[in-house]
N, C-alpha and C positions, 0 to 999 in steps of 0.2 A: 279648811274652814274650821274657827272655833264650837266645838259642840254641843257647848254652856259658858254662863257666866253667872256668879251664886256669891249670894255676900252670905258669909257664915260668922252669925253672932256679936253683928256688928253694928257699933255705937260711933253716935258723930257728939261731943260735944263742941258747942260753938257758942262762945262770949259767955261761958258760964253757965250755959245752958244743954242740956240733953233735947238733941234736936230728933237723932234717930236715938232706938234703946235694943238690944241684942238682938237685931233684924238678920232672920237667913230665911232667905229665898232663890230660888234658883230657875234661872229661866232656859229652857235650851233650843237650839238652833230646829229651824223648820218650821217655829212657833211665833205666836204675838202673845205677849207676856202683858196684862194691863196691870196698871197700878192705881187704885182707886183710891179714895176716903175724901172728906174734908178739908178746905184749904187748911194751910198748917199741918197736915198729918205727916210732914215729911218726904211726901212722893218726890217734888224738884228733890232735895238731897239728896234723897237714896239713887235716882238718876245720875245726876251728879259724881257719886261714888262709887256705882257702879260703872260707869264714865272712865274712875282716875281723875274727875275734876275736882273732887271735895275729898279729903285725907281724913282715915277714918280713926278714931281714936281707939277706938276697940275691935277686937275681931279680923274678918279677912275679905279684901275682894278677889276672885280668881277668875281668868278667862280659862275655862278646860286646866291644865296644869304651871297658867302664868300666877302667881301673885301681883296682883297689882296695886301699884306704891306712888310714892312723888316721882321718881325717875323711869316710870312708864311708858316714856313716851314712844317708845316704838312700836308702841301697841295703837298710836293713835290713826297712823297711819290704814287702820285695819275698820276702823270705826266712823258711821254714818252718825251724825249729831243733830237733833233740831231741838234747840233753848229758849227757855221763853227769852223774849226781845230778838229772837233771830238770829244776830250776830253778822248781819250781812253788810257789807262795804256801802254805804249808802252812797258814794259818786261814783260806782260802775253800775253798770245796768246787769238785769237781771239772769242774763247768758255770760257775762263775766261772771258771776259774782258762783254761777254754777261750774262754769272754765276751770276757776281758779283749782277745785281739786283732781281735777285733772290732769292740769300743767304739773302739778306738784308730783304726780303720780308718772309724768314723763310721758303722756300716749302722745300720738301724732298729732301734728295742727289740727289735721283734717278731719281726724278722727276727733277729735277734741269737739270739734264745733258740732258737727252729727251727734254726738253722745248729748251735749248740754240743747242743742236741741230740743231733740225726743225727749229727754226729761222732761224740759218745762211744757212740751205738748203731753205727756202724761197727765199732769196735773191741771190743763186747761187753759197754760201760760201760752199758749204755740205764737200770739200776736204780740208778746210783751217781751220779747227776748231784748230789746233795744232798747226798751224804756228803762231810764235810772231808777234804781233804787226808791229813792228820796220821792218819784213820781208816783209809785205806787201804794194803794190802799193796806191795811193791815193788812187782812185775807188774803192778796194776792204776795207780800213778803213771805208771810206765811207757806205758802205752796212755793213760792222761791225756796223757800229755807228748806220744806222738803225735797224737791229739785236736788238743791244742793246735796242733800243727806246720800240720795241714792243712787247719786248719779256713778258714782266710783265704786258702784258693786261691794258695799262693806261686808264686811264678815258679821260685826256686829252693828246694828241700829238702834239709836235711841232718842226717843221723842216726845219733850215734856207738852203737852196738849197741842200734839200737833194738828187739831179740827176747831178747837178755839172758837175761831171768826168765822166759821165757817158756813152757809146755808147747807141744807141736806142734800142736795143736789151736788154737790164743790166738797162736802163732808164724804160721800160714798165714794167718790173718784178718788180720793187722797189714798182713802182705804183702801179700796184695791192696788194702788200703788204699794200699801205698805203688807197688804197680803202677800203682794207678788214677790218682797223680797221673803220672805217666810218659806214663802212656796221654791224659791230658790235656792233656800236651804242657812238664811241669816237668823242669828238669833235677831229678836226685833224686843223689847220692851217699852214699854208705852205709859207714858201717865195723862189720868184723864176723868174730867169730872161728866161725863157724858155717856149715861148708860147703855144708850147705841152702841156705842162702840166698845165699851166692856163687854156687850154681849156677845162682837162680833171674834174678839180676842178667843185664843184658845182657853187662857188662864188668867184670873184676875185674883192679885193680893190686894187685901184691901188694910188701909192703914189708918192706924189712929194714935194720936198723939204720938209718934213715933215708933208707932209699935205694930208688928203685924196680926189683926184680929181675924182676920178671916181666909182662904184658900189657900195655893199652896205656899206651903215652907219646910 
């Protein structure tokens, strides 16, 4: 398992702009790492490039002793994802669209469908495995997209407001989901405008204009 993942001193310019500015923070495994502040403070980015989705102009991203760069990709394999807009196959249903990392991952049929299962009964989805995509409400893509994130056992997890849409009831179950991987020993990082669940986080950076103002770094 990776036993951190830590951006040190690191800047994203984009279109001209300083989106992040010499950002290190370091999140590690066992834990829920939140990332707070103001829309625009940079949280999606620094997710993002902490990710290896967004290439950093300064500085460094590392998993434990990987550096990670544009030709990362073997580290994606290791990594539970949930983006804003989901990212999910909108003409498969919602137990494909969980499948899918698993097949990728080579487990058994059988096994396949038991795992994607249980996930989306984790999350409260257990009657919506069959419904497409495209049928489903926000909140419930939502909890698919978490589904998805954890259903392949990542090493690392990362999830830009992943309680959004959520009611308090449908917000505390997710959370336990994403405690459980923490508890299992994943790093988990989280961004989120929602003080519940900053509170519920082991550690929360909080960001502002791309810069980090408040906890650990």
């Amino acid at each position: 398992m990776t036993r951190f993942v830590a951006a040190h001193e690191v800047g994203v310019v984009r279109g001209g702009r300083q989106v992040l500015g010499d950002v290190t923070v370091t999140a590690p495994a066992g834990e829920i790492t939140a990332l707070t502040g103001p829309s625009g403070s940079g949280k999606s980015t620094l997710i993002a490039a902490l990710a290896g989705l967004e290439p950093v102009t300064t500085g460094r991203i590392v998993w434990e002793d990987t550096v990670v760069g544009p030709r990362s990709r073997d580290l994606r394999h290791r990594c539970g994802l949930v983006l804003q807009g989901y990212g999910l196959v909108s003409l498969l249903s919602a137990a494909e669209n969980v499948e899918l990392v698993l097949q990728a991952q080579g487990v058994a049929r059988a096994e396949v469908r038991d795992r994607a299962r249980e996930a989306l009964a984790a999350v409260g989805l257990d009657g919506a495995g069959d419904h497409l995509v495209e049928q489903l409400s926000g909140g419930q893509q939502q909890r698919v997209a978490v589904a998805r994130a954890v259903v392949g056992r990542p090493e690392v997890l990362f999830a830009d407001e992943p309680t959004a849409e959520l009611d308090p009831a449908t917000r505390d179950r997710v959370l336990h989901v994403l405690l459980a991987e923490a508890h299992r020993g994943a790093v988990v990082v989280l961004a989120t405008h929602d003080r519940y669940v900053a509170d519920v986080a082991d550690a929360e950076v909080e960001l502002e204009d791309g810069r980090v103002v408040a906890g650990s770094a």
